[in-house]
SEGU-435930 format. One line per 8 residues: number of its first residue (from 1); their letters; for each residue x, y, z of N, C-alpha, C. Coordinates in steps of 0.02 Angstrom, whole numbers, plus 50000, padded with zeros to 5 digits. Atoms other than C-alpha are relative to their C-alpha. Layout:
<rs>
NUM = a = X,Y,Z,X,Y,Z,X,Y,Z  ...;
</rs>
This chain:
<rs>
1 = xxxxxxxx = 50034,50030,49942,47038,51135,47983,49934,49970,49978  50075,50030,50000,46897,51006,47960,49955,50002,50088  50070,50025,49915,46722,50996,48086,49966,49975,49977  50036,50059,50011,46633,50882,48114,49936,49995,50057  50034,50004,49953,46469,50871,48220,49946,49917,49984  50048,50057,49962,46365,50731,48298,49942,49976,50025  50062,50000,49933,46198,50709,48369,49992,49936,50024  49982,50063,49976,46216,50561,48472,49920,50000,50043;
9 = xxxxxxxx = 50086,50000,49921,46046,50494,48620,50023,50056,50047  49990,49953,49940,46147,50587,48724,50026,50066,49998  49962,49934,50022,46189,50755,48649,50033,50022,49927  49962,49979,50051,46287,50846,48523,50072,50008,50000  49927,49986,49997,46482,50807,48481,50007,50044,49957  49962,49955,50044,46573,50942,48392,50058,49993,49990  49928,49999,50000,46752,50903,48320,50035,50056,49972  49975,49970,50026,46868,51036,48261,50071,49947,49995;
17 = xxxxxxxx = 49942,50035,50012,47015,50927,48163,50056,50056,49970  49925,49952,49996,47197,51023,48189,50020,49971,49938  49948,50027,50073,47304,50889,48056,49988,49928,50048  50015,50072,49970,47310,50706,48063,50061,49977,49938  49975,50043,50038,47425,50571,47983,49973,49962,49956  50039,50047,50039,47309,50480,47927,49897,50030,49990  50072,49956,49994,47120,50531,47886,49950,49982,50050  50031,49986,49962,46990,50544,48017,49966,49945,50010;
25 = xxxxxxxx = 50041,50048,49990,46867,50408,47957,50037,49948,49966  49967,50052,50011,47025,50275,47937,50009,49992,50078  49954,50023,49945,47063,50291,48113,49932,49988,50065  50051,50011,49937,46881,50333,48220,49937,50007,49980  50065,50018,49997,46703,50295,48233,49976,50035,50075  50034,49964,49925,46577,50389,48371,49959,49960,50017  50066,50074,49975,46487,50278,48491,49975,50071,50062  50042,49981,49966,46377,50335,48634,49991,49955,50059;
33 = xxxxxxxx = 50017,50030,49922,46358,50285,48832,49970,50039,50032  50034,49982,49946,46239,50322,48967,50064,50020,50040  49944,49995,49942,46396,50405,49076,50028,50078,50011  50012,49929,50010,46368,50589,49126,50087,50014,50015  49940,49972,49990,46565,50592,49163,50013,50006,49922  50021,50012,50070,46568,50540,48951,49978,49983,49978  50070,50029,50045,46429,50526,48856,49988,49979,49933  49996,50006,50068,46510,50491,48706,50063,49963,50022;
41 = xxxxxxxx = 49956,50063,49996,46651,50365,48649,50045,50037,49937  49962,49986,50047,46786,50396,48519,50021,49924,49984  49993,50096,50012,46786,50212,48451,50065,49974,49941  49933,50012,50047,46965,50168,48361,50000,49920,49939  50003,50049,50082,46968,50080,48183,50072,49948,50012  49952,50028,50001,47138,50023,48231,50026,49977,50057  49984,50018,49951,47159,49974,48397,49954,49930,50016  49999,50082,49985,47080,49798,48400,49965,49982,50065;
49 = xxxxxxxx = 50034,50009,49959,46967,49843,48542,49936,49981,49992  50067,50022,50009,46789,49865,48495,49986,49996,49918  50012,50016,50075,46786,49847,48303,50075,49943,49980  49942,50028,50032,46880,49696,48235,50049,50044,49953  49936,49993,50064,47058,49731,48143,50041,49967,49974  49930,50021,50019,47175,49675,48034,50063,49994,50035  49950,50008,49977,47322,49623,48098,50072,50057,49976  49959,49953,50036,47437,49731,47975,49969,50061,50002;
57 = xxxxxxxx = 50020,49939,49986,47325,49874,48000,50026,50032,50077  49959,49982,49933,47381,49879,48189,50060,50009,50009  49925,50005,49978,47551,49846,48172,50020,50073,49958  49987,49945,50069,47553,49998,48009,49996,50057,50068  49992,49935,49938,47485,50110,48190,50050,49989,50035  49936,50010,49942,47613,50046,48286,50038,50031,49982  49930,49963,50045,47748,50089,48159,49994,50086,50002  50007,49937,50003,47676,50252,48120,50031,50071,50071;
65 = xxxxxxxx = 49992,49959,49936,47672,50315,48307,50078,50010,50011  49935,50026,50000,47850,50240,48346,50049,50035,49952  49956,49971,50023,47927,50329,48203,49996,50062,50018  49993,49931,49990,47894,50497,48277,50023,50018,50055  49960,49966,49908,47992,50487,48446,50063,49996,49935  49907,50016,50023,48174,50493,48415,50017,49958,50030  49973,50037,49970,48300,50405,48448,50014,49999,50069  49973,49962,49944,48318,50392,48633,50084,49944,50040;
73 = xxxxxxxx = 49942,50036,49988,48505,50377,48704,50007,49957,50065  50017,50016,49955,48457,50325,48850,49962,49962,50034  50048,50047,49990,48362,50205,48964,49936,50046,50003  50069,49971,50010,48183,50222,48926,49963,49965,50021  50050,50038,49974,48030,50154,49006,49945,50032,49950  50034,49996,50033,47888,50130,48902,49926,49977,50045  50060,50036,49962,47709,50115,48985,49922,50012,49948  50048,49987,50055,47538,50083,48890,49929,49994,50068;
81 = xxxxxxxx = 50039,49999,49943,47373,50111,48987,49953,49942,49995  50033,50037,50002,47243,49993,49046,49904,50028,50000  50015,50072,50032,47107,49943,48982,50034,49992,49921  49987,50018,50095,47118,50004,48791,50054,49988,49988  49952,50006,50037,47284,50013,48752,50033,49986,50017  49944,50071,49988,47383,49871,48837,50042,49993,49939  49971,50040,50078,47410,49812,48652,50029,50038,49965  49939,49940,50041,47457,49967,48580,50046,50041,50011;
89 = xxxxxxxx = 49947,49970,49992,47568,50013,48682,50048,49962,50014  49949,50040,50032,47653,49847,48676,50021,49991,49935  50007,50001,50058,47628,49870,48487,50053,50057,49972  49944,49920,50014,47717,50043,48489,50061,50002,50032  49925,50018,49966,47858,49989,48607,50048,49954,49942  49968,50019,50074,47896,49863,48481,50015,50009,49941  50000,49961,50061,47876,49949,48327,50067,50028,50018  49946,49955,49993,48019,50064,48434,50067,49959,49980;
97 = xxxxxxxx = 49931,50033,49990,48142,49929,48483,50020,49966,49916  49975,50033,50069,48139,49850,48305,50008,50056,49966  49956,49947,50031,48185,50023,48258,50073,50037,50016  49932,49995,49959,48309,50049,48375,50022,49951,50032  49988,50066,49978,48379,49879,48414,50042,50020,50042  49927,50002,49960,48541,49969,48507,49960,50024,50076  50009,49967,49949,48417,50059,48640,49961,49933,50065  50011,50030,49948,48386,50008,48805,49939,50037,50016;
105 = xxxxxxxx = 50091,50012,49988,48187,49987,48825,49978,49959,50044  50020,50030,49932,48080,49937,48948,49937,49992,49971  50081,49979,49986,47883,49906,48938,49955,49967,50062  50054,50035,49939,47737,49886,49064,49959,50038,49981  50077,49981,49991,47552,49911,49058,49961,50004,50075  50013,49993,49945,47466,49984,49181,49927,49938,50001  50045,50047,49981,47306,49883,49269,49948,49998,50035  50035,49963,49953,47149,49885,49349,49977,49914,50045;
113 = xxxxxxxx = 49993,50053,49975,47168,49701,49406,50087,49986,50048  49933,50018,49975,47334,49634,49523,50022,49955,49995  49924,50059,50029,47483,49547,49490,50027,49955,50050  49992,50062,49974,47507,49390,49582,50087,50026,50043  49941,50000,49967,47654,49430,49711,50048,50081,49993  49974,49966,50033,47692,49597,49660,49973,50086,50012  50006,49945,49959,47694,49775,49729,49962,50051,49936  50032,49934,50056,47584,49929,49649,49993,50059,50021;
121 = xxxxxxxx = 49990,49938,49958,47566,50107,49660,49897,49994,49955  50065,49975,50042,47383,50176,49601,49969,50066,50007  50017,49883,50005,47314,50345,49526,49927,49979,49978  50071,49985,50033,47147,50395,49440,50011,49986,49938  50049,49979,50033,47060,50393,49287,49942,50020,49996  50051,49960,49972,46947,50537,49325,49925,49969,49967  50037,50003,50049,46834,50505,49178,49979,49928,49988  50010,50047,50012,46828,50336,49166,49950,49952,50033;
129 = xxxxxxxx = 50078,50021,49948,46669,50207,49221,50017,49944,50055  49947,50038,49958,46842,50120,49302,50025,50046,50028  49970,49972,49986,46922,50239,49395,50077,50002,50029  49920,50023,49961,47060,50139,49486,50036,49985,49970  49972,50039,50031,47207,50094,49391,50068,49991,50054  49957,50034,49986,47356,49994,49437,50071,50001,49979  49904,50033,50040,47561,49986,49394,50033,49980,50075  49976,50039,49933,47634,49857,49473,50108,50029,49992;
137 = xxxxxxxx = 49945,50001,49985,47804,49883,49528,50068,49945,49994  49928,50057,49991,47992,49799,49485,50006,49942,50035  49973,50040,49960,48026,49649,49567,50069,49977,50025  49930,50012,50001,48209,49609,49529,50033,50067,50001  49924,49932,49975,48372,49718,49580,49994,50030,49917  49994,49965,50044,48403,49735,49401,49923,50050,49947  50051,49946,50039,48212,49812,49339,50023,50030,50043  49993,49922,49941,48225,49920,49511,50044,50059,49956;
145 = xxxxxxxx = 49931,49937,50015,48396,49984,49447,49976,50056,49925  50032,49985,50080,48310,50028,49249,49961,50050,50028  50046,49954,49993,48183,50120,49328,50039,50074,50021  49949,49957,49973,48305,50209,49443,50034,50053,49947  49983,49952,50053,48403,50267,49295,49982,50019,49934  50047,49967,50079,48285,50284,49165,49990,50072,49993  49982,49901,50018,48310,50461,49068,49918,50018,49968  50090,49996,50041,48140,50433,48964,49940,49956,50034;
153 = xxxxxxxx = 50061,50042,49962,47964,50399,48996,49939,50004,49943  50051,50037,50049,47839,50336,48867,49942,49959,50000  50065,50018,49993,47659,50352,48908,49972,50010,49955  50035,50034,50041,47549,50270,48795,49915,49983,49983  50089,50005,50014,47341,50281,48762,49966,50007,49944  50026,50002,50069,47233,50258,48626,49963,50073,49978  50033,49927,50020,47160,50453,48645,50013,50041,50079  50005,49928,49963,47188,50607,48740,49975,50056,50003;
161 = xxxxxxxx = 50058,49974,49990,47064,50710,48811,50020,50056,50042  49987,49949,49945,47122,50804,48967,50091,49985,50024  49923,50002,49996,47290,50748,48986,50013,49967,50079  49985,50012,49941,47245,50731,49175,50014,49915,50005  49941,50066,49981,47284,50535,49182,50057,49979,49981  49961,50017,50010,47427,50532,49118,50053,50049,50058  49957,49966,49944,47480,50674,49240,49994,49979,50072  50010,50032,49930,47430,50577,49380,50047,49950,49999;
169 = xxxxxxxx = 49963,50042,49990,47518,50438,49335,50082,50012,49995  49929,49945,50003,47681,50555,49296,50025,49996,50071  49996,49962,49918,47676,50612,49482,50029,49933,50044  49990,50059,49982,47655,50429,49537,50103,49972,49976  49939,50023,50032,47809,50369,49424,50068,50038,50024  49957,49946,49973,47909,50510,49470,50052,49966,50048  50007,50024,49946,47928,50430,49652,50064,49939,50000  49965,50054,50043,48011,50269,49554,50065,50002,49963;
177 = xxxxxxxx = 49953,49978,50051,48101,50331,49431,50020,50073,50002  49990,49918,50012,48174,50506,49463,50044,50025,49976  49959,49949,50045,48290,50544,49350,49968,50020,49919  50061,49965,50062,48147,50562,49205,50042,50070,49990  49997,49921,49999,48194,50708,49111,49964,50015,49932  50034,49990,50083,48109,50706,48928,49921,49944,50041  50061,50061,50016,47914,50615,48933,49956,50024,49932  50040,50000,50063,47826,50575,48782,49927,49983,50000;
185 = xxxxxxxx = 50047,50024,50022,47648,50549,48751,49979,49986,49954  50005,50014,50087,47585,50462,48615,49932,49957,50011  50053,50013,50030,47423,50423,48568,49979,50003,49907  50013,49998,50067,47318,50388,48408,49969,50058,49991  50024,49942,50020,47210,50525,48425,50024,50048,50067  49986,49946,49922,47253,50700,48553,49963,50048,49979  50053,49929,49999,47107,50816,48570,49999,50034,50049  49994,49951,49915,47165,50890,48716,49994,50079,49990;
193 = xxxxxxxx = 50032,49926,50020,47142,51062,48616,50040,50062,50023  49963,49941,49971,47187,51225,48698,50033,49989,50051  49966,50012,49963,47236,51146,48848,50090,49993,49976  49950,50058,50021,47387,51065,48756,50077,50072,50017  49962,49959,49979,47489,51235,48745,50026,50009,50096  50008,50011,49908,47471,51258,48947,50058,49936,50026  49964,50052,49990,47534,51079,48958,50077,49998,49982  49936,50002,50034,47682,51098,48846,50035,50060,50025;
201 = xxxxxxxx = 49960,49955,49982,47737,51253,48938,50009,50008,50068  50013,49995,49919,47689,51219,49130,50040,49919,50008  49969,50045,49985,47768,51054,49117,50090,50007,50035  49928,50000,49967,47928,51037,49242,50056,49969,49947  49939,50055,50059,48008,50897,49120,49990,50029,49937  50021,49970,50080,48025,50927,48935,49954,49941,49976  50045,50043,50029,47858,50856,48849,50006,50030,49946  50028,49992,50084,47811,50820,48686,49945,49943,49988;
209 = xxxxxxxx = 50071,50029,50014,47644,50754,48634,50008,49951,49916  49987,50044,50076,47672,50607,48472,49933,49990,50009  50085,50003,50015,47475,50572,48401,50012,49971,49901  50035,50006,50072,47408,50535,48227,49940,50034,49966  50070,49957,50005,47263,50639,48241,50013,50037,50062  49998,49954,49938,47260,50816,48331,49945,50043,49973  50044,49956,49992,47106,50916,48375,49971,50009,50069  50034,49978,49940,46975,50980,48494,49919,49977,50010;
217 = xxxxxxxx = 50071,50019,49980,46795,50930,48553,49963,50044,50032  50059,49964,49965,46649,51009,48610,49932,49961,50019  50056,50059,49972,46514,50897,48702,49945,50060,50032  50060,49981,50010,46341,50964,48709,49935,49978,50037  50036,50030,49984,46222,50884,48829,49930,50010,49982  50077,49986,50020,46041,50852,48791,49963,49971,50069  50033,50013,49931,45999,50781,48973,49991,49944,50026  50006,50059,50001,46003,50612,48937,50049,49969,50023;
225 = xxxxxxxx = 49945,50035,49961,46162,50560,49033,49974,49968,50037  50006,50032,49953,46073,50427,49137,50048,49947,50042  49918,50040,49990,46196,50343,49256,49946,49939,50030  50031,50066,50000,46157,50165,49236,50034,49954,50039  49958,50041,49945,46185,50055,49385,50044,49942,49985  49939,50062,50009,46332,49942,49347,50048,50003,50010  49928,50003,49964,46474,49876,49426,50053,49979,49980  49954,50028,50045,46622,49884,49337,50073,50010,50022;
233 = xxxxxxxx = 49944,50012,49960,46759,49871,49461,49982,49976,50071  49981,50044,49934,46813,49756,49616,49991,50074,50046  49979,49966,49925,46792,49847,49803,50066,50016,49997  49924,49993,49968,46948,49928,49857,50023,49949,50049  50008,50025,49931,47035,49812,49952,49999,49909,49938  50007,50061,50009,46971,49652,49839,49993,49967,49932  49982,50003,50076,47040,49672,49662,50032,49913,49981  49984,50073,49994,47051,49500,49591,50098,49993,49988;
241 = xxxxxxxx = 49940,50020,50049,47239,49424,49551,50018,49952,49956  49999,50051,50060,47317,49347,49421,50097,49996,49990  49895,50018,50019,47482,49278,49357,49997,50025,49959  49961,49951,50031,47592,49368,49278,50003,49953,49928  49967,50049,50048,47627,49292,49087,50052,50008,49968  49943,49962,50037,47769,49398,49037,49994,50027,49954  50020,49960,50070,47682,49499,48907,49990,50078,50015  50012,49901,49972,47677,49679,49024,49978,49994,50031;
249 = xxxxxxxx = 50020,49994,49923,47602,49665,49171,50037,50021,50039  49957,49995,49947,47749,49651,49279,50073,50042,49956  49937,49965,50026,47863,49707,49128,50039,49956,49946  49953,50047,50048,47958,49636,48968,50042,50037,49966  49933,49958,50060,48123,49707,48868,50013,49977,49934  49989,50028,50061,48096,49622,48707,49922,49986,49955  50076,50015,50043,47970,49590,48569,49988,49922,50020  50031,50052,49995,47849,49456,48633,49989,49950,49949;
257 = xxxxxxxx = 50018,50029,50051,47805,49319,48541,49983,49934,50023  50041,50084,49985,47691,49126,48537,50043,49941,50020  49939,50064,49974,47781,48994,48637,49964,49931,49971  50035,50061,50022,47755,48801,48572,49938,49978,50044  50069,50012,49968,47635,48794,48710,49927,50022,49993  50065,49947,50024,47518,48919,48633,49972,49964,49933  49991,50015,50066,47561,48863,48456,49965,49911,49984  50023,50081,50001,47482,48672,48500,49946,49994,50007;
265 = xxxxxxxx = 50068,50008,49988,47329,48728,48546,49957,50010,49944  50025,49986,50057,47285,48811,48382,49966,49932,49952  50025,50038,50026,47156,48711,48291,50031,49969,49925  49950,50034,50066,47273,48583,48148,49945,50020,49937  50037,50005,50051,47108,48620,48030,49982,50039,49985  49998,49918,50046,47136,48813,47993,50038,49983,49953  49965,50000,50085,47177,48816,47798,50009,50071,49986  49984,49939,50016,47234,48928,47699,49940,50044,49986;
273 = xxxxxxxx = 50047,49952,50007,47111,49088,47689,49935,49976,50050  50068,50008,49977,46980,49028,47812,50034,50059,50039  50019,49939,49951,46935,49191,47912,49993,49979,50079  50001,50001,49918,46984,49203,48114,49992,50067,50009  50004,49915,49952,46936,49310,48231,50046,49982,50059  49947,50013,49940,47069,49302,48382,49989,50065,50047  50022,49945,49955,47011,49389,48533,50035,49986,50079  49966,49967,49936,47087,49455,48684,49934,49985,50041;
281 = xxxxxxxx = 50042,50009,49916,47011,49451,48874,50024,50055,50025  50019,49940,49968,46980,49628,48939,50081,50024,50006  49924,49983,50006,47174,49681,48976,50048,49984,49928  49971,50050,50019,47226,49526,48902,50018,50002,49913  50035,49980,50072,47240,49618,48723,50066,49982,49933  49945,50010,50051,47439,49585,48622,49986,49909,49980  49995,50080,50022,47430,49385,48631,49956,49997,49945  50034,50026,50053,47284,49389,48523,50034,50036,49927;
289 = xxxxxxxx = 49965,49964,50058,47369,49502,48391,50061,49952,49978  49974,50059,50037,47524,49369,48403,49980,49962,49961  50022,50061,50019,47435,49237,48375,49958,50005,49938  50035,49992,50073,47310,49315,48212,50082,50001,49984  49933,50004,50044,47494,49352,48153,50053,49915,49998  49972,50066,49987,47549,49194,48179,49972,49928,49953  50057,50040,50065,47415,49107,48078,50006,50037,49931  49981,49942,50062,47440,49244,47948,50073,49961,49955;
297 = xxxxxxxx = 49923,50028,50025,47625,49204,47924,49988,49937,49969  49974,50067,50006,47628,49008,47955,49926,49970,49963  50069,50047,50031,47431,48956,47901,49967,50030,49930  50024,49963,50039,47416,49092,47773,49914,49995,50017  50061,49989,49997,47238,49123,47858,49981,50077,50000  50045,49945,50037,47142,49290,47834,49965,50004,50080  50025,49985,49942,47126,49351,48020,49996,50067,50011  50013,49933,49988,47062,49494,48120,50001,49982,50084;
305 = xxxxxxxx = 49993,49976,49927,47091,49563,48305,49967,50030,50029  50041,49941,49951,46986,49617,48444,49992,49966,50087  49995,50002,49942,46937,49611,48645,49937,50007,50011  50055,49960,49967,46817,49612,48755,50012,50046,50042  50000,49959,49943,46802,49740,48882,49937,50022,50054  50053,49978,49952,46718,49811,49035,49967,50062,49987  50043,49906,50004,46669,49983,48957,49906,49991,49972  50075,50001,50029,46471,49983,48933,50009,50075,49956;
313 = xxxxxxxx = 50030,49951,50065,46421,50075,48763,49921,49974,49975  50045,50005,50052,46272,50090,48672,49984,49970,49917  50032,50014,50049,46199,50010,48541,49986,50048,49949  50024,49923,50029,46225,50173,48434,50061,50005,49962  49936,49981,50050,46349,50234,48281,50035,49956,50010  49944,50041,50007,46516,50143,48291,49964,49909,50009  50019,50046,49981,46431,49998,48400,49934,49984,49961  50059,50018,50026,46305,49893,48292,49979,49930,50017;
321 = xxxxxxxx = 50014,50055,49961,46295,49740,48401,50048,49993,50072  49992,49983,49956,46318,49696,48563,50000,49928,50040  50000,50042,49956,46379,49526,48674,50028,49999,50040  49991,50009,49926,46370,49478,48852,50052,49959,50001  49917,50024,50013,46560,49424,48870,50006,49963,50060  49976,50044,49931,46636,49304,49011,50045,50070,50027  49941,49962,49937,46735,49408,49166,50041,49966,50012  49956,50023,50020,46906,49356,49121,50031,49993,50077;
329 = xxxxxxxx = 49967,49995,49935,46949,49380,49309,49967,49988,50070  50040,50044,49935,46808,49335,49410,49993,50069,50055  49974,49909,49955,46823,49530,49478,49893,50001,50026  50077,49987,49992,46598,49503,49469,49995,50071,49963  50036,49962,50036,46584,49616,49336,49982,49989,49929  50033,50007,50067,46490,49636,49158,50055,49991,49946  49967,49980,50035,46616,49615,49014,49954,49993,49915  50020,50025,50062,46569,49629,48838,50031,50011,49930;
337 = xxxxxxxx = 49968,49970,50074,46599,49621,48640,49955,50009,49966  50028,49972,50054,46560,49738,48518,50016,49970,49924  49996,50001,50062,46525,49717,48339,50024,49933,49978  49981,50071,50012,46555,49525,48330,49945,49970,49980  50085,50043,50029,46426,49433,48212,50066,49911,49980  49974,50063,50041,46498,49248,48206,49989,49958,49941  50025,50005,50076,46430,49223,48032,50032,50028,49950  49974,49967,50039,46562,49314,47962,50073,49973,50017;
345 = xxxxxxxx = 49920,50026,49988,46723,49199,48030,49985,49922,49990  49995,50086,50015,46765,48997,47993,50030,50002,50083  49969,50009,49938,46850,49016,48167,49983,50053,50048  49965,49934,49958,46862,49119,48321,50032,49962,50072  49941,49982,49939,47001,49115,48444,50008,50028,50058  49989,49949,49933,47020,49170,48634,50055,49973,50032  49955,49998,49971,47151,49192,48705,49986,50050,50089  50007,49987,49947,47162,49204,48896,50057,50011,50046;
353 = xxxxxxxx = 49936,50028,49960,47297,49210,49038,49961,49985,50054  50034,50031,49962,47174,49159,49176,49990,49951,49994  50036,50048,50004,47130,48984,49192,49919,50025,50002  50056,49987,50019,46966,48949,49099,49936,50001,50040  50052,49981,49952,46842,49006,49222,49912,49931,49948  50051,50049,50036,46660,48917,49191,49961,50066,49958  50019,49936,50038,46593,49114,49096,50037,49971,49958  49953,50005,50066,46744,49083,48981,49985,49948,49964;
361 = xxxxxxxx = 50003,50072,50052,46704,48899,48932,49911,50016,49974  50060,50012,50028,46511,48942,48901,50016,50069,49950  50004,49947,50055,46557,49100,48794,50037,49963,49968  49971,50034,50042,46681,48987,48714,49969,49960,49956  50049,50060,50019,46530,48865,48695,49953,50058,49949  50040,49947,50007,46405,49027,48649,50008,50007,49912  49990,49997,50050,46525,49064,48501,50041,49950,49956  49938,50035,50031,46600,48917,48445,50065,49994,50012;
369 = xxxxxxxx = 49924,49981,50011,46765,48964,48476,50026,49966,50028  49986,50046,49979,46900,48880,48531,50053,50032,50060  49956,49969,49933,47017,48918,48699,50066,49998,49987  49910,50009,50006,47213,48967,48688,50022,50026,50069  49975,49985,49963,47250,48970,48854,50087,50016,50008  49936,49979,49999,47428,49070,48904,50013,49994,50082  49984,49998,49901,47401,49047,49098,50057,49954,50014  49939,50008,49983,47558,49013,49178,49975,49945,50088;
377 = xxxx = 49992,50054,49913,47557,48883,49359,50046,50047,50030  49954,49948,49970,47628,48992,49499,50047,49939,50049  49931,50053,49950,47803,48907,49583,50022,50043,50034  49968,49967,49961,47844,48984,49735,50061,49992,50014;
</rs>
């Protein structure tokens, strides 16, 4: 067992590390927020949120996770949560199906924005400085029916802490889909700790917890949790919407991938080895991972992956810079990106599914970069 302690502005972390797949400081970095619900951050090396990544470094987590379910014989629904891990849990669905090409898979990401025409249920994230999240509901006879008889259930987050949102959203799903009888969780890291026994034996369904890193935490306050006024979710009631692009929102059964419409926008005067950065819009987090892979493959360029998001952090450990981002949704809240110095890319890339708001075209302007819109026209 490795430990590990912390002294962060806002206290003292303590890790106790169970076993891991991979080593500790390949996979996380400690950041720090004003947010007496968490006052600390567990900041992922490989998830393409707040520290650029490699493209093959993400997909290597994908694989990894993905090879530790089994095979399942059955229909399976796969869901990844919103905000962080949209991407990796379209990342880890795929990883599955291109391991199991014969199984019948499903994926959707949950949301804390709504889906243009399109029914939702919504639970908690106790802990979070978002609390509302979103899964939108089937539209067609044949998802309805998938859900209906789906045997598996394949919830998806970049870290586990308390376990409670994923049991909220269990309860929810349930409702939907009730012939569930196996659910998996899978995360990169699960510090859910002593709880985890409890879980694995009070659970009605049969669980099993998949991870890459397993331990426990101990958070330490020093007093400094100031809760800093900012608004980082829509009124109940006046959550913005958006079209659907077929990448998980509403739901997809196949590995995604860059349509010629995406593929035209890309600037003709990336060469070989010039350095991109290809960035996601707050949800909006797999397209950009296509698309560095996409340049990778066909431009032989030398790219890296990341997002903005709505989570405020500190200027502290993991985080060593800090920009005021466009609101990909017009929801009126703060978004931003970490750890982005544009002095260190020949390019950078955004990728959106919103039409380009006037935030998006002056951060576009801000950093140079150039726009890959994926927004879809809605035909009633």
């Amino acid at each position: 067992m490795q430990k590990l302690t912390y002294d962060l502005p806002t206290g003292q972390l303590q890790l106790q590390l169970h076993q891991a797949t991979l080593p500790f400081e390949n996979l996380i970095e400690i950041g720090a927020r004003f947010n007496p619900k968490r006052a600390f951050l567990f900041v992922s090396k490989v998830l393409g949120k707040h520290i650029p990544v490699r493209p093959q470094r993400m997909r290597d987590c994908h694989h990894l996770l993905a090879q530790q379910l089994p095979e399942l014989s059955q229909a399976s629904l796969f869901i990844g949560m919103a905000e962080t891990a949209t991407g990796l849990g379209q990342g880890v669905f795929e990883a599955y199906v291109q391991q199991y090409p014969q199984v019948q898979a499903y994926y959707i990401h949950s949301s804390r924005v709504r889906a243009y025409g399109a029914e939702a249920i919504a639970f908690e994230e106790s802990h979070s400085h978002a609390t509302r999240v979103w899964l939108h509901l089937p539209k067609s006879e044949a998802e309805r029916h998938f859900w209906q008889q789906a045997k598996y259930l394949v919830l998806i987050d970049d870290e586990l802490s308390t376990g409670n949102t994923f049991c909220n959203l269990l309860q929810q799903c349930l409702h939907y889909a009730p012939s569930i009888e196996q659910v998996f969780w899978v995360s990169i890291a699960d510090f859910i700790g002593e709880k985890r026994h409890t879980l694995l034996s009070n659970s009605a369904l049969t669980l099993q917890i998949v991870s890459l890193l397993q331990g426990q935490w101990q958070f330490i306050s020093n007093g400094q949790n100031i809760v800093v006024p900012i608004v980082s979710q829509a009124n109940v009631g006046h959550e913005p919407e958006v079209i659907d692009t077929g990448l998980g929102r509403l739901g997809i059964g196949c590995v995604a991938s860059v349509s010629d419409q995406v593929t035209v926008q890309i600037p003709s005067s990336i060469q070989s080895n010039d350095r991109v950065l290809v960035l996601g819009c707050g949800e909006f987090m797999h397209a950009a991972l296509m698309v560095a892979e996409y340049l990778e493959q066909n431009l032989q360029a030398k790219c890296w992956v990341q997002s903005s998001t709505r989570s405020p952090i500190l200027k502290w450990g993991a985080i060593n810079s800090i920009i005021n981002a466009a609101d990909p949704y017009e929801e009126g809240v703060p978004y931003f990106l970490y750890n982005v110095d544009r002095r260190n890319y020949d390019y950078v890339l955004v990728c959106h599914e919103q039409q380009a708001n006037k935030a998006m075209q002056q951060m576009a302007y801000s950093l140079q970069a150039h726009l890959i819109s994926f927004a879809q026209e809605y035909h009633d």
